[in-house]
C-alpha angles and dihedrals in degrees: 000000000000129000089253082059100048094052093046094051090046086046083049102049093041085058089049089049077048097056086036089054108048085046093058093046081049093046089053089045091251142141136353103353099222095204129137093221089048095045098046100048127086132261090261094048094044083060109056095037122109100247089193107085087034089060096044097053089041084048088055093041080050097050097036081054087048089055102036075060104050087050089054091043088050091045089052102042080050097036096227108127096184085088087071084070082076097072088071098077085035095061092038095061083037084059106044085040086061094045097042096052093044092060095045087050085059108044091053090054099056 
């Protein structure tokens, strides 16, 4: 492995303790809730929203990131980049469960 590679994979796997990280803080109802229908309300409407169901779907963005990570940090320690072929189911489920939830989110808010 050569010094470029190194420093890529530990980049790799700090952005995935990052990711880790920040969904862990979500999943607890913490911190800056990095959520487009929180973001882009206003201040009124930020503060009569339920916060709950936006944390948790930011929480499981944050850990299907984490892990999307961790699989590009281990293609490129064993140099196989056909693991990286795992992140398209990966991304699949990530996106049904975004656009599932959303739609559950809305649908209690009505």
């Amino acid at each position: 492995m050569t010094t470029a590679e190194l420093i890529v994979a530990i980049v790799i796997f700090a952005i995935a303790g990052i990711g880790l990280f920040l969904g862990i803080r979500s999943f607890m109802e913490r911190g800056f809730l990095f959520n487009n229908a929180y973001i882009y309300a206003n201040k009124e409407e930020r503060k009569l929203m339920d916060k709950k169901p936006y944390y948790r779907q930011t929480a499981i963005v944050f850990c299907f990131l984490s892990i999307a990570f961790v699989i590009i940090g281990i293609s490129v320690v064993l140099k196989n980049y056909k693991i990286e072929l795992l992140e398209i189911p990966l991304f699949i489920a990530l996106i049904i469960y975004v656009s599932v939830s959303t739609l559950k989110i809305n649908k209690h808010k009505k």
